[in-house]
C-alpha positions in Angstrom: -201.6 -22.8 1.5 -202.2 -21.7 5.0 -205.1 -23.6 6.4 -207.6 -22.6 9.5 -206.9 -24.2 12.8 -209.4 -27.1 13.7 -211.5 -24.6 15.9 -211.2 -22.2 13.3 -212.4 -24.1 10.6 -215.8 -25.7 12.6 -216.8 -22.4 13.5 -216.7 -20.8 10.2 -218.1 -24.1 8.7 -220.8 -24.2 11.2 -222.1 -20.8 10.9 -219.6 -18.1 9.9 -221.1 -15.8 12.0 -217.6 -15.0 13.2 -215.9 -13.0 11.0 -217.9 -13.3 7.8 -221.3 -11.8 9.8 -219.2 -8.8 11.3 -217.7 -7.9 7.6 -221.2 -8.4 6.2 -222.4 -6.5 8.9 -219.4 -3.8 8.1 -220.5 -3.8 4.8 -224.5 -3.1 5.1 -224.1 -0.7 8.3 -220.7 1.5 7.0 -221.4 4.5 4.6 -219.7 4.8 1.2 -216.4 6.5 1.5 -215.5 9.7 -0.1 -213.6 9.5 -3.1 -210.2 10.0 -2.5 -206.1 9.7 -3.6 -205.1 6.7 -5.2 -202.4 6.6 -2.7 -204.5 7.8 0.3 -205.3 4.3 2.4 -209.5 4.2 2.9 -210.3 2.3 6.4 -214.0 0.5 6.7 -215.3 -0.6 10.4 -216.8 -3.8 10.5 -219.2 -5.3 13.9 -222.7 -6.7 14.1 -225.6 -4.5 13.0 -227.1 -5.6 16.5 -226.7 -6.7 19.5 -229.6 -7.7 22.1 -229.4 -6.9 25.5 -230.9 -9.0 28.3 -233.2 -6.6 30.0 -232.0 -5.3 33.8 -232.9 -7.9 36.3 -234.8 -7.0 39.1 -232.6 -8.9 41.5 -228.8 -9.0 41.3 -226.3 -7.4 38.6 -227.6 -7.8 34.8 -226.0 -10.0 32.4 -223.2 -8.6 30.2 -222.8 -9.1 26.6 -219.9 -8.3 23.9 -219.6 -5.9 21.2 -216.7 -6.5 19.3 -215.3 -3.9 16.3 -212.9 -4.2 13.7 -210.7 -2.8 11.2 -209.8 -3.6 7.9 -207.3 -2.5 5.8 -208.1 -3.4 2.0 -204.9 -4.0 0.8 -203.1 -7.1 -0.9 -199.5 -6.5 -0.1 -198.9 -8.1 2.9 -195.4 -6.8 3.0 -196.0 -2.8 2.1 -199.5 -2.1 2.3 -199.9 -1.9 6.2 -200.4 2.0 7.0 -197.2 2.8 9.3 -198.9 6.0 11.5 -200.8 7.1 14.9 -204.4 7.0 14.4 -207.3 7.8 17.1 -210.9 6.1 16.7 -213.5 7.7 18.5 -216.8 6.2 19.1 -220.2 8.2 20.6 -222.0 6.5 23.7 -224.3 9.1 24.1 -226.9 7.3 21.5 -227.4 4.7 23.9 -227.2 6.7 27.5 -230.3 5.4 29.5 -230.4 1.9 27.0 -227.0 0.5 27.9 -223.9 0.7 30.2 -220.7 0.5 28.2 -217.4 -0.6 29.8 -214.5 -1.4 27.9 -212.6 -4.9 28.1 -209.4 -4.0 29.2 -207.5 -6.6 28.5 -208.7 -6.6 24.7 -208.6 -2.9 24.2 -205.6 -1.6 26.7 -205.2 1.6 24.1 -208.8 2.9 24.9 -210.4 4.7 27.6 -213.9 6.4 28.3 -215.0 9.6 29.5 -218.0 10.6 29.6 -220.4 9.4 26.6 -217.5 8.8 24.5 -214.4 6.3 23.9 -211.3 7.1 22.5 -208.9 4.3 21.5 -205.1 5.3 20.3 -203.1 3.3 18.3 -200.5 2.6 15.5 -200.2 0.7 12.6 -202.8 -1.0 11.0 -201.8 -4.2 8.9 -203.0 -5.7 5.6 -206.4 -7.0 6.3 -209.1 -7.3 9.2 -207.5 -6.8 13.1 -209.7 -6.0 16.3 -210.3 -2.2 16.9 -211.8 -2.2 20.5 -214.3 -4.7 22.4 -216.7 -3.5 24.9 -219.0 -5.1 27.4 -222.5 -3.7 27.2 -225.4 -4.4 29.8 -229.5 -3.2 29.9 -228.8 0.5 32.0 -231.2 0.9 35.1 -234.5 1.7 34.4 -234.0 0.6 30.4 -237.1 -1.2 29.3 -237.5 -4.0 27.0 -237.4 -2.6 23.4 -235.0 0.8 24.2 -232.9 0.8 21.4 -229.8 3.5 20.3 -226.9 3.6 18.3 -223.2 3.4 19.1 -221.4 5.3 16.1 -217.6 5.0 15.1 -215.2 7.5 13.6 -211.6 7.5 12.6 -208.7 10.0 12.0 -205.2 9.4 11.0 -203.1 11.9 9.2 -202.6 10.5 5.5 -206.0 7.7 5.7 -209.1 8.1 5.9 -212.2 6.0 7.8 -215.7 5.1 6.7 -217.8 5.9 9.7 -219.6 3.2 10.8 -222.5 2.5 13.5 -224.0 -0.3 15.9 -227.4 -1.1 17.6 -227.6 -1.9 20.9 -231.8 -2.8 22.0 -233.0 -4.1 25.2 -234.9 -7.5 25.1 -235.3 -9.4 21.9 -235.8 -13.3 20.7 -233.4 -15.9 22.1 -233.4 -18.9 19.5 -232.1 -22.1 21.2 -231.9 -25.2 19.1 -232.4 -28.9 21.2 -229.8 -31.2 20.6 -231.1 -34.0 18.4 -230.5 -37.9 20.0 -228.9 -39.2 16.6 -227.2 -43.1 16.2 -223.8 -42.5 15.6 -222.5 -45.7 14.2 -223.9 -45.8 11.1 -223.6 -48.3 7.7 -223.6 -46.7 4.3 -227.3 -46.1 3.2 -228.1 -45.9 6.8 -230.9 -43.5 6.8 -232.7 -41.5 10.4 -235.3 -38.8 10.8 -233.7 -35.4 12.2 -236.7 -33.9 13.8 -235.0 -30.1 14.1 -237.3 -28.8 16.8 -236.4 -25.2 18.5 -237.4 -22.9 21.4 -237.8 -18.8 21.6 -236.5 -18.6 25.4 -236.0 -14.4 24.8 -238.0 -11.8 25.9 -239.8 -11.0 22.5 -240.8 -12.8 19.2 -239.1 -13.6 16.4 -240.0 -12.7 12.4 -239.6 -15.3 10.7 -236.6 -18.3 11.3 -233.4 -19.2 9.3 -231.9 -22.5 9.6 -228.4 -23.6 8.7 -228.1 -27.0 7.9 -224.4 -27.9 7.1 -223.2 -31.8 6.5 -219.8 -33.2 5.8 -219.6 -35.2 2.4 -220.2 -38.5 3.4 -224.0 -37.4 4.7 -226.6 -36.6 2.6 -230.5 -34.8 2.9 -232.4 -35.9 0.4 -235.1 -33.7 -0.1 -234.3 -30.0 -1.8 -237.0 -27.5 -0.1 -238.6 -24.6 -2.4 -238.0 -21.9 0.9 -234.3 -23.4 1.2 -231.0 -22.8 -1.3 -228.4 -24.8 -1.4 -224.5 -25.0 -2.3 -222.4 -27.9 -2.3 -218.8 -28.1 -1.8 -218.1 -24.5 -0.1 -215.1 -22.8 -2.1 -214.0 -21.3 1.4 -213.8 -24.4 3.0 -212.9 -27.1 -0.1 -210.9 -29.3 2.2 -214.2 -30.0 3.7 -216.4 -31.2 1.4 -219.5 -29.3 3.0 -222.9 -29.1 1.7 -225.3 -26.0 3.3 -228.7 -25.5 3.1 -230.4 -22.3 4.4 -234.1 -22.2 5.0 -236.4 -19.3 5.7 -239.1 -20.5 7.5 -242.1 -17.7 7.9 -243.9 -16.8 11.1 -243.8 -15.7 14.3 -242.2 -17.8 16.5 -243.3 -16.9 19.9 -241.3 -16.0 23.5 -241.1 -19.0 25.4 -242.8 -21.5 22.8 -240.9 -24.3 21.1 -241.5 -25.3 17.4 -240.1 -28.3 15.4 -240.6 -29.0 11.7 -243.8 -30.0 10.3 -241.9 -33.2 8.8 -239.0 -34.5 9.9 -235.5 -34.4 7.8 -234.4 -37.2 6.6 -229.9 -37.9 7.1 -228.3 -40.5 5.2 -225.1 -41.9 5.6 -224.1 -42.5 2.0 -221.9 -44.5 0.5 -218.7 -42.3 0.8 -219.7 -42.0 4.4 -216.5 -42.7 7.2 -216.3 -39.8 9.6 -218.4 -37.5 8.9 -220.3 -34.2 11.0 -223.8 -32.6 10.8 -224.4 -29.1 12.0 -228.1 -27.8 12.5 -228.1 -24.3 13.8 -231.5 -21.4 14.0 -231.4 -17.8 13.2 -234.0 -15.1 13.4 -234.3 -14.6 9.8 -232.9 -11.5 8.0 -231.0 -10.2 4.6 -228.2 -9.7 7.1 -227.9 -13.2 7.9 -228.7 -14.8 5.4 -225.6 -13.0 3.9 -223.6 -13.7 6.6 -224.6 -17.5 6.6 -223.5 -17.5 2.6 -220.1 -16.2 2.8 -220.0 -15.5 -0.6 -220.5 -19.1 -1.7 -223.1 -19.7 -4.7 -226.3 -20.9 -3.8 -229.5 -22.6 -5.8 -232.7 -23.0 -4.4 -234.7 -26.2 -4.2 -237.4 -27.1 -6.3 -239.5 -29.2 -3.7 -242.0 -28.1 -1.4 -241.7 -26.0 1.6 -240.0 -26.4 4.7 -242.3 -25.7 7.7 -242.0 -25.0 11.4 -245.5 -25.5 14.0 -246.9 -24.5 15.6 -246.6 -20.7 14.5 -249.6 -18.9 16.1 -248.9 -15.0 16.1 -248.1 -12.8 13.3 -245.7 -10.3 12.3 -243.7 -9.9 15.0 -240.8 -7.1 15.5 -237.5 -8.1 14.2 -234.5 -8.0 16.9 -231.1 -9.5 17.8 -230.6 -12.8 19.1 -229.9 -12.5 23.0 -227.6 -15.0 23.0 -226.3 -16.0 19.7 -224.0 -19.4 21.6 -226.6 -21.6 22.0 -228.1 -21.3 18.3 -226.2 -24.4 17.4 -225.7 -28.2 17.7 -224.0 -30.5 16.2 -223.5 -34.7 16.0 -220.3 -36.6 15.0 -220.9 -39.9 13.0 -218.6 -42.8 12.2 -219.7 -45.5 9.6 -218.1 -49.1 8.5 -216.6 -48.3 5.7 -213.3 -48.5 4.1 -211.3 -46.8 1.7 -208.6 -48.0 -1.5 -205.6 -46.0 -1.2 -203.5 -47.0 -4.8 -199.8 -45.6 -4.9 -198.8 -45.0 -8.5 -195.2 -44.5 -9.8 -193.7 -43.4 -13.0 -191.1 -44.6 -15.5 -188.7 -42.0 -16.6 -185.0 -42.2 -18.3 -182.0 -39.8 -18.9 -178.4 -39.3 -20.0 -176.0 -38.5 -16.7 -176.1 -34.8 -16.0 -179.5 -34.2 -17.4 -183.0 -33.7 -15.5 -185.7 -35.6 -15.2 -189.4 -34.5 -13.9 -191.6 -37.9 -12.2 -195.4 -37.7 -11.1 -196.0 -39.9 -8.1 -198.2 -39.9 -5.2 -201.8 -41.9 -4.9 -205.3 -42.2 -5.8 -208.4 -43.0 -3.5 -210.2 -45.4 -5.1 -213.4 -45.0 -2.3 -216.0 -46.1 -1.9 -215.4 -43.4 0.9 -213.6 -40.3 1.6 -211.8 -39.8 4.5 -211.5 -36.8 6.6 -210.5 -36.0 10.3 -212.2 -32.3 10.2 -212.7 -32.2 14.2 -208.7 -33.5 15.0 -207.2 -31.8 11.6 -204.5 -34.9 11.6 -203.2 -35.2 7.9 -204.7 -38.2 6.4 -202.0 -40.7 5.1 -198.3 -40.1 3.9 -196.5 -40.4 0.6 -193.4 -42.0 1.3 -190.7 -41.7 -1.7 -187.5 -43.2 -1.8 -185.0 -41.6 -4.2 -184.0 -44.3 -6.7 -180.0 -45.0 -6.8 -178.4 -42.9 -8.9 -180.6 -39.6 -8.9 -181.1 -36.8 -7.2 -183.4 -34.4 -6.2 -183.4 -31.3 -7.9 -187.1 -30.2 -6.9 -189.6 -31.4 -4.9 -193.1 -30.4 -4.2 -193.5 -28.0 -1.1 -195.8 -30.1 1.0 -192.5 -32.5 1.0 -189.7 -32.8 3.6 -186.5 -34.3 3.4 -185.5 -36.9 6.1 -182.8 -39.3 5.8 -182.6 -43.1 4.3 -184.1 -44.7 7.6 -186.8 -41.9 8.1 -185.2 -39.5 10.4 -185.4 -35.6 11.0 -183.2 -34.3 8.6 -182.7 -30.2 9.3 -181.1 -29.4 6.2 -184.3 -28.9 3.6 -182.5 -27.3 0.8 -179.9 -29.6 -0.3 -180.8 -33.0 -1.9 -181.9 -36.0 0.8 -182.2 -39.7 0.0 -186.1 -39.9 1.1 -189.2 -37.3 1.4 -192.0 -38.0 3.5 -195.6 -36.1 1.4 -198.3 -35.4 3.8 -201.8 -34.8 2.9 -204.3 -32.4 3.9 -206.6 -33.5 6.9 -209.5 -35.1 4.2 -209.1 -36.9 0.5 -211.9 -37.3 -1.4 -213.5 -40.4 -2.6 -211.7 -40.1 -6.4 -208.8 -37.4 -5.1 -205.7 -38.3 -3.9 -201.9 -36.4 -3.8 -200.2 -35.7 -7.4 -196.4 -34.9 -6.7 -194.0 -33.9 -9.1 -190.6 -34.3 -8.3 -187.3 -33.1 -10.4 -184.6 -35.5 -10.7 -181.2 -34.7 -12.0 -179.7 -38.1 -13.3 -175.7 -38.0 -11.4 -174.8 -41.5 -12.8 -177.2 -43.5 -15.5 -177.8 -46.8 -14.2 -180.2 -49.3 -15.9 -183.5 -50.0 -13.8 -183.0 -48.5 -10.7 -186.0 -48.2 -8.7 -187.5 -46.1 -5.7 -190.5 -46.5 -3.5 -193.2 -44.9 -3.6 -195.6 -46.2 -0.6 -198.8 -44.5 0.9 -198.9 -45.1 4.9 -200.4 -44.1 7.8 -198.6 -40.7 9.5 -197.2 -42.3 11.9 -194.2 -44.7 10.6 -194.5 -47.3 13.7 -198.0 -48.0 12.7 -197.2 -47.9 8.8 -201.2 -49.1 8.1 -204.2 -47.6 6.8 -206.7 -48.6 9.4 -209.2 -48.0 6.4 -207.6 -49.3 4.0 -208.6 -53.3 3.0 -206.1 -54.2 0.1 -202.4 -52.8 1.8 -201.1 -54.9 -1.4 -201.2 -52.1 -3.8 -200.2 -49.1 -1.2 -196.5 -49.6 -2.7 -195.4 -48.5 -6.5 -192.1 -48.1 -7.7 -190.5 -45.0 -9.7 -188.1 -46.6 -11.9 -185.3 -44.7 -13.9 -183.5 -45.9 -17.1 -185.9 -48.9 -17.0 -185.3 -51.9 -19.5 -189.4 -53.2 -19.9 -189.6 -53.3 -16.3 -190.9 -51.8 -13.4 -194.5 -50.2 -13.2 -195.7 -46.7 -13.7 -199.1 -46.8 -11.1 -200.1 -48.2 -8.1 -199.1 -51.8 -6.4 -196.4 -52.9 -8.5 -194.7 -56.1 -8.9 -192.9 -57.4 -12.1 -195.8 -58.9 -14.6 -198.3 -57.4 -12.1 -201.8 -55.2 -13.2 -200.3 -51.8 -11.3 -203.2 -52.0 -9.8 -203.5 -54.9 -7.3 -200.6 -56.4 -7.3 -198.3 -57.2 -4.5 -194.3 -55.2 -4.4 -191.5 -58.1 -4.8 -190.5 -57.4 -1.7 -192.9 -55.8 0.9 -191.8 -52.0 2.5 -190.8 -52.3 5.5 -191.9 -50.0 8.3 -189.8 -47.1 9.7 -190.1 -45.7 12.4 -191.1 -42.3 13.5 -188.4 -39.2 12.7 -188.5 -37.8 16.6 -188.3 -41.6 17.4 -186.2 -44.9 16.6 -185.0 -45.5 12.8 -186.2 -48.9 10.6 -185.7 -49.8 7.5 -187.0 -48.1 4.2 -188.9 -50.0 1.3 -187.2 -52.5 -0.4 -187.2 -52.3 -4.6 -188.8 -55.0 -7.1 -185.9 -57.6 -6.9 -184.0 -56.7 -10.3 -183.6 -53.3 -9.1 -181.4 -51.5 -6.5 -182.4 -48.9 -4.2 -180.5 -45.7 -3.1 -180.4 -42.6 -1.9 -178.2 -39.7 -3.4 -177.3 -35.9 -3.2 -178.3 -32.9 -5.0 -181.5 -30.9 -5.5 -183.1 -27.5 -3.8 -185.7 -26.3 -1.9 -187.5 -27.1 1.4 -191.5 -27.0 2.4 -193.5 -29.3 4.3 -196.8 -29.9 4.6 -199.2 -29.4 7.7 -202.8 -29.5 8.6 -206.0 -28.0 10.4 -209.6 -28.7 10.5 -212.3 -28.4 12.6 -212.8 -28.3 16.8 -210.7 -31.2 17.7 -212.3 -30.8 21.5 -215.0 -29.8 22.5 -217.9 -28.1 20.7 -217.3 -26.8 17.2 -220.6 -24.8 17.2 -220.5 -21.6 15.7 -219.7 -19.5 19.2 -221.3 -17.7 16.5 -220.1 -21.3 15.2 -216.7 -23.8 16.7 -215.0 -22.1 13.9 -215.5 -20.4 13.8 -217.3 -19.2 14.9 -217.5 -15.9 15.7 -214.3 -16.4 16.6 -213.1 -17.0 13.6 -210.5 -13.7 14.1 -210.6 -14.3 18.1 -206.8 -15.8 17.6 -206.1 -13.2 15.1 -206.8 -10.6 17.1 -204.8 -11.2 20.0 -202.0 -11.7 17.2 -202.4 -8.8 15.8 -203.3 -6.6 18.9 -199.6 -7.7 20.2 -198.0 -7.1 17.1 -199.1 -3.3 16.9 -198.2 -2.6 20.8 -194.8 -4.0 19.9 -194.2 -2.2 16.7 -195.9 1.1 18.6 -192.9 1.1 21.1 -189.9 -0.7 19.2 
């Protein structure tokens, strides 16, 4: 599974204003498109439905913003469904002449020029999925006032394809949510519990309709109380290595140019009893059907059954909906860690077969909590599986988040043929009650009775073999034993006569050291068994990680992850990849 980067994955998390607000925003602004071949490719636009302008200054040059559009290709098939053509997309200024400038960012959009009221970008090839069409840098024109307002609309043609036109707002002026960045303890104890006073300010140049805030917490924090005005969804399916619960509240009134609000009563954020590292996100929106779609992503949400959520003071009333003038500071964010530890329980298995036949083992480990553990702002994988391949076997199959390395732990380049040891990585969290479930294939080359292999969860890093969360190291050690006579365990911390579950190995692993470093030795066997590495088997994979911002801020930059940028990566990729296939 390909995961987001660490940036990525905050941003998106944090807001998904990134790329899932532009395709909702594609989706609500394009027009239906024509019926057409089944073999004739249908394009859709995608960008935001608005974008506020700060009004012209009357001293010095006025400040820019970025309208960004896209393209996506609905197909599937990665390998054959990219359309292989020339194609031009046009797009009409002359909606907005006297509202806006419109320049063109070069270095984003090198196929496009303008001349006159309209831009025309050339290009070829458009790939499976959504890839940047052009970005532009808008400003307020001279003499604009604030609430001018015009359209920027975008066409397509390609020979064979066809394009669902699609068009853009561009208005002077508008609401400018900030949210104030909340002074939180960090260093918490389960059932900790703090008041989160949101409080935000309307620094823009107009009011704002009604408010939406996003309220997103990692799985170790809770909020107790389940507002009537807010819905809820827990465990997002788009992020599930994340464990994230969002709530999104509509808060009504107008919420005044340069006033500040907070909430009528305080939040209340616990640090429950699965709490280790965890991260809050509290983020304010001028409230719309637009955003609130973008802010689901397609996730199900329920709505609370308590009482309402309110802002004060909120003096005016209906005030004219607008864009956000600066969508970057909407957003803030608090890291917590909290005492806590975490039971990591290897188990093994007991399986037995006649020379020449196969075998199939299920190893790995279970967290037995109390808390999960995830590093969502580094991405770092969590802990390691470490398997030794009992004496006499060999692998036939292995998972494909395994790699092979060689009996004292080192790189091994040569994935595909069997290897004496395979080093499991996890994802960058596991879940109070989750774990890693492995299933190896064993192909018995010479039956010998009660030969053992170890299975031992570690730290990453094979120098420092220890869990720093981890209390009882006794049971991170099980054994796989083949052709067993009564012996040997089948789950986690075994010794000979021991619970599985507790008990210490017969002889303690010892550490090895790191594959790009300097070898050590590999975990020893209960002592009436042998341990050994062997030949045979097939296929490579490995294992790898992402997760949230592991620098700096993670907000949404329309949100950190994902923000907006969610496709910013993707789009360089992809702009480079076209150019390159255009002249090849």
């Amino acid at each position: 599974m390909t995961r987001s980067t660490p940036r990525t994955a905050l941003h998106r998390a944090a807001g998904s204003l990134a790329a899932a607000g532009l395709l909702a925003a594609a989706s609500l602004a394009g027009a239906a498109a024509p019926a057409q071949a089944a073999d004739t490719p249908v394009f859709t636009f995608g960008g935001p439905a608005e974008t506020a302008l700060h009004p012209y200054p009357e001293s010095g040059k006025p400040k820019s913003s970025k309208v960004g559009i896209t393209l996506y290709n609905p197909s599937e098939d990665e390998e054959n469904g990219g359309f292989d053509g020339d194609f031009t997309l046009t797009f009409d200024l002359s909606g907005v002449a006297g509202v806006a400038d419109v320049k063109i960012d070069g270095e984003a959009s090198p196929d496009c020029r303008i001349t006159g009221t309209k831009a025309v970008c050339e290009d070829w090839g458009i790939r499976p999925g959504s890839q940047s069409a052009a970005d532009f840098v808008v400003t307020a024109a001279k003499g604009s006032e604030n609430g001018d307002t015009g359209t920027i609309k975008v066409t397509g043609q390609a020979e064979g394809a066809t394009f669902t036109p699609f068009a853009t707002r561009l208005t002077v002026g508008g609401p400018d949510l900030v949210m104030e960045r909340l002074p939180f303890k960090t260093e918490l104890t389960p059932g900790a519990k703090q008041q989160a006073p949101i409080t935000f300010a309307n620094r823009g140049t107009r009011d704002a309709d009604g408010v939406l805030l996003t309220l997103r917490y990692s799985r170790g924090l809770d909020i107790p109380q389940r507002y009537s005005n807010c819905e809820y969804t827990v465990d997002d399916p788009g992020l599930p290595e994340f464990g994230w619960t969002t709530a999104l509240c509509s808060v009504e009134g107008a919420f005044e140019a340069g006033a500040t609000y907070t909430l009528a009563t305080p939040l209340t954020l616990e640090a429950t009893e699965r709490a280790y590292y965890d991260t809050f996100l509290y983020g304010i929106h001028e409230n719309s059907a637009a955003q609130r779609t973008a802010q689901r992503a397609g996730a199900p949400f329920e709505r609370g059954t308590g009482g309402v959520l309110k802002a004060v003071p909120a003096k005016k009333g209906a005030a004219a909906r607008s864009a956000d003038l600066d969508p970057y500071d909407n957003q803030q964010e608090a890291d917590f860690r909290t005492e806590n530890t975490a039971d990591f329980v290897a188990y093994g298995d007991q399986v037995a077969g006649t020379e020449g036949s196969f075998v199939t083992a299920d190893l790995g480990f279970r967290n037995e909590g109390p808390a999960w553990i995830g590093h969502i702002r580094s991405g770092e994988d969590v802990a390691t599986v470490d398997f030794t391949v009992p004496q006499g076997a060999s692998v036939a199959t292995k998972p494909e988040s395994c790699r092979a390395v060689t009996a004292d732990g080192q790189y091994r380049e040569n994935q595909n043929t069997p290897a004496p040891r395979y080093f499991c990585n996890t994802s960058m969290t596991v879940r109070d009650g989750g774990g890693l479930d492995l299933r190896f294939e064993l192909r018995v080359d010479k039956a010998m009775v009660g030969a053992s292999g170890a299975v031992t969860v570690r730290n990453t890093f094979l120098k420092n073999p220890k869990l720093p969360f981890d209390p009882k190291p006794a049971n991170n050690t099980a054994y796989l034993i083949l052709n067993g006579e009564g012996g040997g365990s089948d789950s986690g911390g075994a010794t000979e006569g021991g619970d599985g579950g507790s008990g210490e190995p017969s002889t303690p692993p010892t550490s090895a050291p790191d594959p790009e470093e300097s070898p050590s030795g590999t975990p020893s066997p209960p002592e009436s068994s042998t341990s050994g590495g062997s030949s045979a088997g097939t296929a490579g994979g490995s294992g790898g990680g992402g997760g949230l911002a592991s620098t700096g801020s993670v907000a949404l930059i329309a949100s950190g992850t994902a923000a907006a940028a969610l496709a910013a990566g993707l789009v360089l990729f992809t702009a480079a990849r076209r150019r390159a296939a255009r002249h090849s």
